[in-house]
Biopython code that builds the backbone (N, CA, C, O; Angstrom):
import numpy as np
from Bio.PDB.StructureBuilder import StructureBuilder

atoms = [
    (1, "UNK", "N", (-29.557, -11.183, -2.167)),
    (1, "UNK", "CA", (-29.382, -9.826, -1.693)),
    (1, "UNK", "C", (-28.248, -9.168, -2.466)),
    (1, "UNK", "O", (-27.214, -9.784, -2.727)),
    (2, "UNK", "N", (-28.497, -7.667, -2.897)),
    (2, "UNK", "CA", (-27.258, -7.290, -3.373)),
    (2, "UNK", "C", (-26.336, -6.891, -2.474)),
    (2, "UNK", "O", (-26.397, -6.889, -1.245)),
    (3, "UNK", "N", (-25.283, -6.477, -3.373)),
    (3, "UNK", "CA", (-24.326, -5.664, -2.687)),
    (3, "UNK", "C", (-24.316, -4.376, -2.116)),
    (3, "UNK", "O", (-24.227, -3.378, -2.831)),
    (4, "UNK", "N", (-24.413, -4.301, -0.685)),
    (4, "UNK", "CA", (-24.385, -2.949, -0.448)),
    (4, "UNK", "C", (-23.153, -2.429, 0.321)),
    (4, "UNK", "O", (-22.872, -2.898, 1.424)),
    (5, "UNK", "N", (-22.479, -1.542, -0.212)),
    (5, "UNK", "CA", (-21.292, -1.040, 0.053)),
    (5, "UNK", "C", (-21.869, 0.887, 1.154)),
    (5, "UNK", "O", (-21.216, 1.780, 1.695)),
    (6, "UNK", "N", (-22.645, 0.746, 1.045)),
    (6, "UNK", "CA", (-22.967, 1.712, 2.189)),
    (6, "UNK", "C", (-22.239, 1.958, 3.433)),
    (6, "UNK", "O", (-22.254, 3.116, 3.851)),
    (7, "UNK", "N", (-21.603, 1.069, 4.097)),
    (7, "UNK", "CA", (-20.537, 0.809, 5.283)),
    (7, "UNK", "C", (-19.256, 1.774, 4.900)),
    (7, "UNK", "O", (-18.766, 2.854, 5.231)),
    (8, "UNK", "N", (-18.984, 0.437, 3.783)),
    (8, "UNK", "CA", (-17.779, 1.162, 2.855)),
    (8, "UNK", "C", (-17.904, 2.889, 2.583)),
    (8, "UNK", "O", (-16.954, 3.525, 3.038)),
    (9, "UNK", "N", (-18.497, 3.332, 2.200)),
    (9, "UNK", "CA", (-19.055, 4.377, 1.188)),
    (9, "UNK", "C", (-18.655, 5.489, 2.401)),
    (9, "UNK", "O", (-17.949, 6.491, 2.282)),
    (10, "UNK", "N", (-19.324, 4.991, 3.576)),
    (10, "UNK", "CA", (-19.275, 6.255, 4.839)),
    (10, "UNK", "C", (-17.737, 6.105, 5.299)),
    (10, "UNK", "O", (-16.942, 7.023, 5.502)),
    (11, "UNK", "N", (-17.503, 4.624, 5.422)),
    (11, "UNK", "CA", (-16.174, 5.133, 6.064)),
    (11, "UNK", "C", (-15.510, 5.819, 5.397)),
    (11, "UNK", "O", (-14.987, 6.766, 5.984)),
    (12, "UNK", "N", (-15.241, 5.668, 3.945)),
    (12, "UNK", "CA", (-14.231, 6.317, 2.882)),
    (12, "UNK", "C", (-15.028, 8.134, 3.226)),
    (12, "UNK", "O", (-14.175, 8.964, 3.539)),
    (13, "UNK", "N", (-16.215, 8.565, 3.182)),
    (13, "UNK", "CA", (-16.419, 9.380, 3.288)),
    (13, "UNK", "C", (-15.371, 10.449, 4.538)),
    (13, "UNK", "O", (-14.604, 11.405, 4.651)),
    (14, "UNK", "N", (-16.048, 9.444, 5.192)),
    (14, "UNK", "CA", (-15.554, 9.713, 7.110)),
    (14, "UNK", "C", (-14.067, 10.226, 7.289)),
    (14, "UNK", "O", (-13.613, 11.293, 7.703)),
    (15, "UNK", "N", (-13.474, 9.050, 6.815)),
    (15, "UNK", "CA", (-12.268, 9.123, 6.889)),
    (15, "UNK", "C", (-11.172, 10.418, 5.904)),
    (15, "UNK", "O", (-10.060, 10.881, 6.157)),
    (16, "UNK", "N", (-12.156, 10.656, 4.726)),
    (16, "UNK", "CA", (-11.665, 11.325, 3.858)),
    (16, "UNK", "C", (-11.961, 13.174, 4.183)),
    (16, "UNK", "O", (-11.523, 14.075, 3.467)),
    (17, "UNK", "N", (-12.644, 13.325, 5.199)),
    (17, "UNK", "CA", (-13.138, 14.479, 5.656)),
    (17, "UNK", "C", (-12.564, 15.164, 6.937)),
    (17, "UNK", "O", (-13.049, 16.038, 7.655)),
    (18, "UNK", "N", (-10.993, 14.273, 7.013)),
    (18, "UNK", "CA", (-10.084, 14.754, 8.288)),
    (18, "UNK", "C", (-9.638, 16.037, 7.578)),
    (18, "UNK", "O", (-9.464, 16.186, 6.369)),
    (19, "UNK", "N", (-9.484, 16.945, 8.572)),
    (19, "UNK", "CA", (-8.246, 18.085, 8.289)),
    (19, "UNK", "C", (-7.151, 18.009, 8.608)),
    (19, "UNK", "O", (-6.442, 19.013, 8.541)),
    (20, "UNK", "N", (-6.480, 16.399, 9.210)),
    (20, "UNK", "CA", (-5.181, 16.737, 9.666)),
    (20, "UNK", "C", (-4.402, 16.283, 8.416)),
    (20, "UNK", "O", (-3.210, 15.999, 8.529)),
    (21, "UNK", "N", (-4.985, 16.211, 7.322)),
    (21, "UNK", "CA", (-4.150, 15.830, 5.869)),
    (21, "UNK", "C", (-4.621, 16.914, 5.199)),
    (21, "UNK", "O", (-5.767, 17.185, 5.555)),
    (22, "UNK", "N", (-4.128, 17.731, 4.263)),
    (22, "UNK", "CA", (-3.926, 18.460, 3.007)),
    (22, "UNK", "C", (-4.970, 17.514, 2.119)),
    (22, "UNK", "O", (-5.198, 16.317, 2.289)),
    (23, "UNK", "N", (-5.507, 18.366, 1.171)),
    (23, "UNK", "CA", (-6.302, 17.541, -0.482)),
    (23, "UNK", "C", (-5.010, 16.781, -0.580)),
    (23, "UNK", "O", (-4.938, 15.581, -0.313)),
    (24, "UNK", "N", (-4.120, 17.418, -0.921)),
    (24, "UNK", "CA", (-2.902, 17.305, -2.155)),
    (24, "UNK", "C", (-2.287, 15.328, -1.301)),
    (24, "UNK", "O", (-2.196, 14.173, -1.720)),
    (25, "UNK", "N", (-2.083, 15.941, -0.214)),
    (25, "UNK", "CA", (-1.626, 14.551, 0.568)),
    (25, "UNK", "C", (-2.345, 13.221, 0.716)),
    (25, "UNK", "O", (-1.820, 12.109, 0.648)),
    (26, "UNK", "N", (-4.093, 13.604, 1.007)),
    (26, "UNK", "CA", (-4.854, 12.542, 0.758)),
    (26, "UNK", "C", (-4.681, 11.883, -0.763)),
    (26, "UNK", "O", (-4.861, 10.697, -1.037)),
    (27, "UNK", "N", (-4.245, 13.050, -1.780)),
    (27, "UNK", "CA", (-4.624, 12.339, -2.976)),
    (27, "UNK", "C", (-3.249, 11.483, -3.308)),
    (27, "UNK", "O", (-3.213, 10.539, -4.097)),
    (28, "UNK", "N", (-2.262, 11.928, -2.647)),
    (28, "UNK", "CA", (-0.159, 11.212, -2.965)),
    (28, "UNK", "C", (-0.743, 9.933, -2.159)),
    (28, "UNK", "O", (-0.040, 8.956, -2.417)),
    (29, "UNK", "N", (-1.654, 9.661, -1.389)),
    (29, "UNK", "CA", (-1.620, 8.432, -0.541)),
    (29, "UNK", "C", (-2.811, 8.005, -1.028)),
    (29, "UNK", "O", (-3.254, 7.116, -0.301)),
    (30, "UNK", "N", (-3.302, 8.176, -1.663)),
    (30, "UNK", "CA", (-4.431, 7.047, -1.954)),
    (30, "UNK", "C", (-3.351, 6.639, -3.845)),
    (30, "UNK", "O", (-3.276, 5.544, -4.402)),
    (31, "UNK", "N", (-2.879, 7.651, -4.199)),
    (31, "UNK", "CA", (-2.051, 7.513, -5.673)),
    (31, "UNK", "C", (-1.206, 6.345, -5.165)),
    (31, "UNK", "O", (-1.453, 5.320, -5.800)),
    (32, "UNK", "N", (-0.268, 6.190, -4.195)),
    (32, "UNK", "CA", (0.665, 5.323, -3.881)),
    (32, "UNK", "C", (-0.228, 4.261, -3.546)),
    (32, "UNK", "O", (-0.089, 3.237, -4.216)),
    (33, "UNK", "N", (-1.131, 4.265, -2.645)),
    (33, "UNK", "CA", (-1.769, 3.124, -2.169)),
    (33, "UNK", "C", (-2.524, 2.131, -3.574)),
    (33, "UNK", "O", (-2.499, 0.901, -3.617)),
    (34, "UNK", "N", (-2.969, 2.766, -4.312)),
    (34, "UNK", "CA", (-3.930, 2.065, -5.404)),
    (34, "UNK", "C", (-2.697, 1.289, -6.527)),
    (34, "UNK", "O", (-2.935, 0.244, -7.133)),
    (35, "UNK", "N", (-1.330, 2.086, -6.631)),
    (35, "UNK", "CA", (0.134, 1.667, -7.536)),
    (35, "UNK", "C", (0.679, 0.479, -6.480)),
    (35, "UNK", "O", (1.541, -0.309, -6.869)),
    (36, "UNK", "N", (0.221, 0.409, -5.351)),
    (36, "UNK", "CA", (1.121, -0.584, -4.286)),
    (36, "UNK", "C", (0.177, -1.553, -4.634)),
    (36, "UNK", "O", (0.812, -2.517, -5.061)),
    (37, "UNK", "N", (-1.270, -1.826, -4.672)),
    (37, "UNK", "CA", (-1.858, -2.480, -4.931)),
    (37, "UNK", "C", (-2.211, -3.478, -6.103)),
    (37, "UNK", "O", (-2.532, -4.647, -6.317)),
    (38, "UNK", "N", (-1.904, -2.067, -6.829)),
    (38, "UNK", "CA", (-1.623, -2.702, -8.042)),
    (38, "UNK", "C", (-2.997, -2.533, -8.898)),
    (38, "UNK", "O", (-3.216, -3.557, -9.545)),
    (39, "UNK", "N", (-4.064, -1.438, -9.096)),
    (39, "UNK", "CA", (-4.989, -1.634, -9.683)),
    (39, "UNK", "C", (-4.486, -0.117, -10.630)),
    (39, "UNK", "O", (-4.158, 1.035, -10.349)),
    (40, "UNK", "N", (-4.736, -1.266, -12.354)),
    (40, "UNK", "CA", (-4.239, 0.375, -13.202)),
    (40, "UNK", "C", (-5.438, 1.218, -13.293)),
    (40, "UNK", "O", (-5.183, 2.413, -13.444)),
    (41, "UNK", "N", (-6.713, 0.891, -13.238)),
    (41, "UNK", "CA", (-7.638, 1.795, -13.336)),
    (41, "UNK", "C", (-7.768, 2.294, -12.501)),
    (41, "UNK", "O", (-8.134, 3.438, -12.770)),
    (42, "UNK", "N", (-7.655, 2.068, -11.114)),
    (42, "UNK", "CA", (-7.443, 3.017, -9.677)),
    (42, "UNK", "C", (-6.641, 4.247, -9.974)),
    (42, "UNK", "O", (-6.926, 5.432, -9.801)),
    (43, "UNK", "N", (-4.867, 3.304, -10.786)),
    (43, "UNK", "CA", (-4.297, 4.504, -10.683)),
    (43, "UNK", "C", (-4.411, 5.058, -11.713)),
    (43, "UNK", "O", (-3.892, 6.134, -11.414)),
    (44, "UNK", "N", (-4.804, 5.184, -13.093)),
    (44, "UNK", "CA", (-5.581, 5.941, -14.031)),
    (44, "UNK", "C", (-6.039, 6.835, -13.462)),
    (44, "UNK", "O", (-5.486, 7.908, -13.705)),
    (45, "UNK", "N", (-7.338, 6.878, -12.365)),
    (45, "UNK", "CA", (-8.227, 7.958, -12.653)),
    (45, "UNK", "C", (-7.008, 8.904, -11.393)),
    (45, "UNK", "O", (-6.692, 10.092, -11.453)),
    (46, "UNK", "N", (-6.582, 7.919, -10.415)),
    (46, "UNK", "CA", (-6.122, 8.871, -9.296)),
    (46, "UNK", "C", (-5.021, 9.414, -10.542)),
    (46, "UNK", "O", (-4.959, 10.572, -10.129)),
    (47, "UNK", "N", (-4.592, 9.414, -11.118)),
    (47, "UNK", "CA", (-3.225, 10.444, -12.212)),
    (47, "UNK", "C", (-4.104, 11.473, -12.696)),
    (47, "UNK", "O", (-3.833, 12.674, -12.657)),
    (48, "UNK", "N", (-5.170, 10.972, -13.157)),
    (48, "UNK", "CA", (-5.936, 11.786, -14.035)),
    (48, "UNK", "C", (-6.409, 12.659, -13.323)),
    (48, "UNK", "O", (-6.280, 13.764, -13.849)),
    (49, "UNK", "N", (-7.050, 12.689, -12.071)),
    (49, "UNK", "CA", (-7.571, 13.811, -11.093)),
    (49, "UNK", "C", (-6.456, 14.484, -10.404)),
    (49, "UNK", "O", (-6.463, 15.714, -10.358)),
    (50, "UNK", "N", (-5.591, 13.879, -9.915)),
    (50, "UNK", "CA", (-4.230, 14.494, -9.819)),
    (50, "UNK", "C", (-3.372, 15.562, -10.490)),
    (50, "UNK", "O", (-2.652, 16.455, -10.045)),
    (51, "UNK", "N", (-3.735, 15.118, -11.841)),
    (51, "UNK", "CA", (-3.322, 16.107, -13.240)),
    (51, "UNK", "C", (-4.348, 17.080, -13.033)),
    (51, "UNK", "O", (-3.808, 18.170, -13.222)),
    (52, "UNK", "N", (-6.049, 17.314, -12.619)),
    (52, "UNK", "CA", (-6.881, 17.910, -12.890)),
    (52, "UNK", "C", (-6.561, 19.051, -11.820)),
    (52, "UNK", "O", (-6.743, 20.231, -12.117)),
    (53, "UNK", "N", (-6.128, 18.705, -10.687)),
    (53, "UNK", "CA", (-5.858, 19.720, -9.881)),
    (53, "UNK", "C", (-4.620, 20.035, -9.399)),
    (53, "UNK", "O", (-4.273, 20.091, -8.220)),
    (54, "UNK", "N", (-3.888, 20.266, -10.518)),
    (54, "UNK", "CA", (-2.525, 20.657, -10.430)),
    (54, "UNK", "C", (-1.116, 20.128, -10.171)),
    (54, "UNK", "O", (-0.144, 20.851, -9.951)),
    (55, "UNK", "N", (-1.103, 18.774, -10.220)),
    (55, "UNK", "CA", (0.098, 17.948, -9.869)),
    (55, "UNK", "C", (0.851, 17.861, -11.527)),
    (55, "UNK", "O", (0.271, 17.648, -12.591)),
    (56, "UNK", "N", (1.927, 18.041, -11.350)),
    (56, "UNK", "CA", (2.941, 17.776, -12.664)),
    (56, "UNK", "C", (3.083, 16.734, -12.469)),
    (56, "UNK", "O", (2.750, 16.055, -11.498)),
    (57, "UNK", "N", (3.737, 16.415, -13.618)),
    (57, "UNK", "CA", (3.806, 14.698, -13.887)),
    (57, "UNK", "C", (5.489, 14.782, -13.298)),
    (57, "UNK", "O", (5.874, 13.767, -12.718)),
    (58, "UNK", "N", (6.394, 15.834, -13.414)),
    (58, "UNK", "CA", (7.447, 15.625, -12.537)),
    (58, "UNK", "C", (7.061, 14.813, -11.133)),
    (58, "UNK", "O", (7.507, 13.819, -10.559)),
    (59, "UNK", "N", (6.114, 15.664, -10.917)),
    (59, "UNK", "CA", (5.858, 15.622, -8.784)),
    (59, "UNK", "C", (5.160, 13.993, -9.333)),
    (59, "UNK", "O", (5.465, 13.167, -8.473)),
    (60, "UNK", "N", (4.721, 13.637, -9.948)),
    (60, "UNK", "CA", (3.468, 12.555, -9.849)),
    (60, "UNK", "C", (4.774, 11.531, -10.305)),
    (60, "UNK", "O", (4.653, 10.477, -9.680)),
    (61, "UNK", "N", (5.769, 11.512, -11.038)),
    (61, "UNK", "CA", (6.694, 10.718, -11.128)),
    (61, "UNK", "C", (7.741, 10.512, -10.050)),
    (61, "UNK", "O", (8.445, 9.503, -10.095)),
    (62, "UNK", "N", (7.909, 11.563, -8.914)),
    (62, "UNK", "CA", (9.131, 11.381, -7.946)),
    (62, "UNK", "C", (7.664, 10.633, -7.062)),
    (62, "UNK", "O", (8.057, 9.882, -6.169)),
    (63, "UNK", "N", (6.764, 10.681, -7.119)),
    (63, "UNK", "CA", (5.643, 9.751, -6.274)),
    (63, "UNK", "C", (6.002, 8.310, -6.184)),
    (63, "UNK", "O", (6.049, 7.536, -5.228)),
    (64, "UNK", "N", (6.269, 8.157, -7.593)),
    (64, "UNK", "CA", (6.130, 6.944, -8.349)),
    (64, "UNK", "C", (7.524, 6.233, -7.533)),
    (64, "UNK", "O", (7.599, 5.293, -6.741)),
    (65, "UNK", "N", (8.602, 7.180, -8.145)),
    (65, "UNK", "CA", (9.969, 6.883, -7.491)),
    (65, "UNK", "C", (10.051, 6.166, -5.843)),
    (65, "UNK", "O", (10.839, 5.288, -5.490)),
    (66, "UNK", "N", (9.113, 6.757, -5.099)),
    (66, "UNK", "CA", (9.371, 7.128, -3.690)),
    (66, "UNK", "C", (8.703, 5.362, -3.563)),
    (66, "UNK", "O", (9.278, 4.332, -3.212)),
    (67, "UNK", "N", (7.409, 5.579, -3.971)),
    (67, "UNK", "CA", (7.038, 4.245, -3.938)),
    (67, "UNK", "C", (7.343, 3.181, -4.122)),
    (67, "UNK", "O", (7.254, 2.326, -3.241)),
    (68, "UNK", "N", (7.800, 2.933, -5.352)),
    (68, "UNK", "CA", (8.801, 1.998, -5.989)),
    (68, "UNK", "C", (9.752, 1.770, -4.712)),
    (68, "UNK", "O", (9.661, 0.765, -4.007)),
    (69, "UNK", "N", (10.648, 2.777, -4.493)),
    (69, "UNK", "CA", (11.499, 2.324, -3.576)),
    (69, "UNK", "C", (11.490, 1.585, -1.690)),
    (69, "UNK", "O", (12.246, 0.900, -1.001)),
    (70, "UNK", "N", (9.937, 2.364, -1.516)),
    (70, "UNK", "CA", (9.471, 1.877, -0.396)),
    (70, "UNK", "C", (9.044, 0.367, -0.649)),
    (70, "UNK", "O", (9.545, -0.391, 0.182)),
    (71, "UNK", "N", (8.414, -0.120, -1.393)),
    (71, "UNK", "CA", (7.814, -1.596, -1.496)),
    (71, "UNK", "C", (8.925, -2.164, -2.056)),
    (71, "UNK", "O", (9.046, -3.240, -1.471)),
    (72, "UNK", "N", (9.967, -2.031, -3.006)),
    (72, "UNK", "CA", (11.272, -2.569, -3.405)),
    (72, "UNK", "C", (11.955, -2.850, -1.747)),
    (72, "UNK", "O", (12.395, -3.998, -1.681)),
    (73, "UNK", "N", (12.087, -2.256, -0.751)),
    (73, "UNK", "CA", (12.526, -2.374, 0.726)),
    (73, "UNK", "C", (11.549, -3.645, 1.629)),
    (73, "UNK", "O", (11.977, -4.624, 2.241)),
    (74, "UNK", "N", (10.347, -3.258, 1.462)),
    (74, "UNK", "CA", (9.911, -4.108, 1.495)),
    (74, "UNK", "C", (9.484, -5.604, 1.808)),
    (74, "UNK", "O", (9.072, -6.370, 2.679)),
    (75, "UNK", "N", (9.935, -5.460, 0.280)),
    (75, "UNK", "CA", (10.051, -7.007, -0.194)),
    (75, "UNK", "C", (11.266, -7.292, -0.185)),
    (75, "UNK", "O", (11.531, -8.297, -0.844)),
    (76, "UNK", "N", (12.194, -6.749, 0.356)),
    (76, "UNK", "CA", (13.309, -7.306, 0.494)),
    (76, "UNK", "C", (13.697, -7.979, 1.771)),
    (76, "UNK", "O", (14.361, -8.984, 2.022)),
    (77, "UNK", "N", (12.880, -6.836, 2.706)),
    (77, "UNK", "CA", (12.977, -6.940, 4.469)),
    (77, "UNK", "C", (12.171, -8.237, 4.332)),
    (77, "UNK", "O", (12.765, -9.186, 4.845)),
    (78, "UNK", "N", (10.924, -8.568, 3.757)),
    (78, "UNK", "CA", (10.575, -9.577, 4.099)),
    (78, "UNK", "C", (10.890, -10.548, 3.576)),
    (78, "UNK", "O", (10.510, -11.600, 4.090)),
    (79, "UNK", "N", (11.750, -10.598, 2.284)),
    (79, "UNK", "CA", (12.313, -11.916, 2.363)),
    (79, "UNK", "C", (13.601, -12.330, 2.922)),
    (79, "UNK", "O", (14.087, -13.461, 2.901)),
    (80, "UNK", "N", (14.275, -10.839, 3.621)),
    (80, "UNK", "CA", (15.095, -11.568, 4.474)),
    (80, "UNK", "C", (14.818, -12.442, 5.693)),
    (80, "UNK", "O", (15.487, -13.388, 6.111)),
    (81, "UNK", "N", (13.427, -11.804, 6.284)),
    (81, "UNK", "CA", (12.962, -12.736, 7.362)),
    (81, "UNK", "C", (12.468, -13.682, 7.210)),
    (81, "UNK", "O", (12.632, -14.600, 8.013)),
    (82, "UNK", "N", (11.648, -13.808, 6.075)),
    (82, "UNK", "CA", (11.202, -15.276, 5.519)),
    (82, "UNK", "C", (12.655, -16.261, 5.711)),
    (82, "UNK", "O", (12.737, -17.192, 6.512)),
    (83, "UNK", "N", (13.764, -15.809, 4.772)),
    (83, "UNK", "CA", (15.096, -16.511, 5.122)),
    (83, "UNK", "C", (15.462, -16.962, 6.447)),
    (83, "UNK", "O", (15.866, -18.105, 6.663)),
    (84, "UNK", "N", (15.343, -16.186, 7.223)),
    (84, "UNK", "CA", (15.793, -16.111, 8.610)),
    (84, "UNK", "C", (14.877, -16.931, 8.873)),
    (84, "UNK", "O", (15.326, -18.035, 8.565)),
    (85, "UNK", "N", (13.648, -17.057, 9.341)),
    (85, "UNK", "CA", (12.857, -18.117, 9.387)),
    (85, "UNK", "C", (12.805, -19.434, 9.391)),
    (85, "UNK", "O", (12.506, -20.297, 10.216)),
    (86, "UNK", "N", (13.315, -19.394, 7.806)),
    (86, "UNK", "CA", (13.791, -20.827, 7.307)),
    (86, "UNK", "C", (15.600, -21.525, 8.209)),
    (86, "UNK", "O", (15.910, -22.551, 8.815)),
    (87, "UNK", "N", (16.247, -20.386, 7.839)),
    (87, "UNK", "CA", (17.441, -20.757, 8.709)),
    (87, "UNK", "C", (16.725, -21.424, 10.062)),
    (87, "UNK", "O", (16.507, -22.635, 10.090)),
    (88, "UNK", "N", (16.368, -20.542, 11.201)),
    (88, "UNK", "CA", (15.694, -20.696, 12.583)),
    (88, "UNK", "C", (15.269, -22.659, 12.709)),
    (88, "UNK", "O", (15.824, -23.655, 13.174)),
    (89, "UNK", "N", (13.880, -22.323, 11.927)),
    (89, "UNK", "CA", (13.413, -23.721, 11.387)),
    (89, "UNK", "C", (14.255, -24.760, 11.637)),
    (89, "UNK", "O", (14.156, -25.608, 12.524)),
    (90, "UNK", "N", (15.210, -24.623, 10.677)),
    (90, "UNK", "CA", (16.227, -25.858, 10.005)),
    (90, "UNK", "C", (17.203, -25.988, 11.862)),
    (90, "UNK", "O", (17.503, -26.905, 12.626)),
    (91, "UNK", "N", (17.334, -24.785, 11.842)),
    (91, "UNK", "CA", (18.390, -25.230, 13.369)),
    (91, "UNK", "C", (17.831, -25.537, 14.737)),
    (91, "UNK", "O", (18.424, -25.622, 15.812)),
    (92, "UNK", "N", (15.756, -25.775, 14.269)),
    (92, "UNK", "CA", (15.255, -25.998, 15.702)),
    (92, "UNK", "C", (15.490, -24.698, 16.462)),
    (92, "UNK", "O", (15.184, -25.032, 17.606)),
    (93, "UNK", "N", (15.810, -23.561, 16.509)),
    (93, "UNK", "CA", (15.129, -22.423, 17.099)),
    (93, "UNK", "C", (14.228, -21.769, 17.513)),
    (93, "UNK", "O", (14.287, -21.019, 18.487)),
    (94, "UNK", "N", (13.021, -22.029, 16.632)),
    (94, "UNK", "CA", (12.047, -21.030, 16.620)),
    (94, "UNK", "C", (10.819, -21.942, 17.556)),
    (94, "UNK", "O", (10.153, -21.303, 18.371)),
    (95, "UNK", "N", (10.641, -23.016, 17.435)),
    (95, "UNK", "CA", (9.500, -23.571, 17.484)),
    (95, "UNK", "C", (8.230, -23.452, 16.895)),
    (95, "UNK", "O", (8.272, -24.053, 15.821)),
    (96, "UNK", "N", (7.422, -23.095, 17.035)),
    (96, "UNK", "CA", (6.279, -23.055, 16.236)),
    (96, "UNK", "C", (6.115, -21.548, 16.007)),
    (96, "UNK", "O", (5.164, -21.242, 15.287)),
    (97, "UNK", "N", (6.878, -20.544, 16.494)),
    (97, "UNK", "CA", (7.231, -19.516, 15.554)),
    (97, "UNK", "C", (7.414, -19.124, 14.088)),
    (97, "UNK", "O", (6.789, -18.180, 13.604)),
    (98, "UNK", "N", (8.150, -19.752, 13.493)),
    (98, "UNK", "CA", (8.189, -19.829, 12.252)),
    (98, "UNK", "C", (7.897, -21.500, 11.292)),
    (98, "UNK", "O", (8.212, -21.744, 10.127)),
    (99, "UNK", "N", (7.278, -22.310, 12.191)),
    (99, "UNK", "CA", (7.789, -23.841, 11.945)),
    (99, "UNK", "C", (5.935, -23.694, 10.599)),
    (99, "UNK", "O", (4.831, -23.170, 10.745)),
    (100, "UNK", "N", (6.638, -24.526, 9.423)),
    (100, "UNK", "CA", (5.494, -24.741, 8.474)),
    (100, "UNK", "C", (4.400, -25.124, 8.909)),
    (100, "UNK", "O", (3.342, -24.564, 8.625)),
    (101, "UNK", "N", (4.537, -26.490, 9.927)),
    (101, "UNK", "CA", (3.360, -26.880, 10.392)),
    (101, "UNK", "C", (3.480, -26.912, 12.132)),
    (101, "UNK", "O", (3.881, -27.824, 12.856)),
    (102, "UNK", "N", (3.043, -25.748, 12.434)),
    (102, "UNK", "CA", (3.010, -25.469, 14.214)),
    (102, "UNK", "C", (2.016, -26.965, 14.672)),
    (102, "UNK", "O", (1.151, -27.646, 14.119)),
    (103, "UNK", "N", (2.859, -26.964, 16.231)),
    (103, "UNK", "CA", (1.844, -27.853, 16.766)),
    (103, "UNK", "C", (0.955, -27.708, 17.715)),
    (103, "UNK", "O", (0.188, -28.631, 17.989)),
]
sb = StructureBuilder()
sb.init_structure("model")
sb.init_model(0)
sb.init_chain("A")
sb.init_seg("    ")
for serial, (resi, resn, name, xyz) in enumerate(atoms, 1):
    if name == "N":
        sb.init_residue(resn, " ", resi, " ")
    sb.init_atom(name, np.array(xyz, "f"), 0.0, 1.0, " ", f" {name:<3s}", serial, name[0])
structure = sb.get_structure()
């Protein structure tokens, strides 16, 4: 059987046909979302359609900025708790909360 992404296809439709977001906003959050992800051809075309309907590469670079700095936080928050974790662990705190192998 192939692939049918029809499910997919409507929800993205569905979802993309709210009015409580702006064009301009759906397109800064799917731009951040596809750069968080990490796919360059995602974010290729989202720059490129972005550029097509009026975004400067100023505005499309403080995007970039904002992002960067949100997932840089992140990954920081979570490896402080990962740490914390491990501390917990080691002092018998947590129990199978954070323990490698819960019982």
């Amino acid at each position: 059987m192939a692939f049918d992404d029809t499910l997919i296809v409507d929800h993205i439709k569905q979802t993309h046909s709210t009015e409580l977001l702006s064009e301009r906003e759906k397109h800064l959050i799917g731009l951040a979302v596809t750069m968080t992800r990490g796919c360059q051809v995602c974010t290729r075309n989202r720059v490129k359609k972005a550029r097509s309907i009026g975004f400067t590469d100023h505005e499309l670079n403080a995007l970039i900025a904002v992002t960067s700095a949100v997932n840089s936080g992140v990954t920081a928050a979570t490896a402080r708790v990962a740490f914390g974790m491990l501390e917990e662990e080691k002092a018998g705190e947590c129990g199978d909360v954070c323990s490698a192998n819960p019982q």
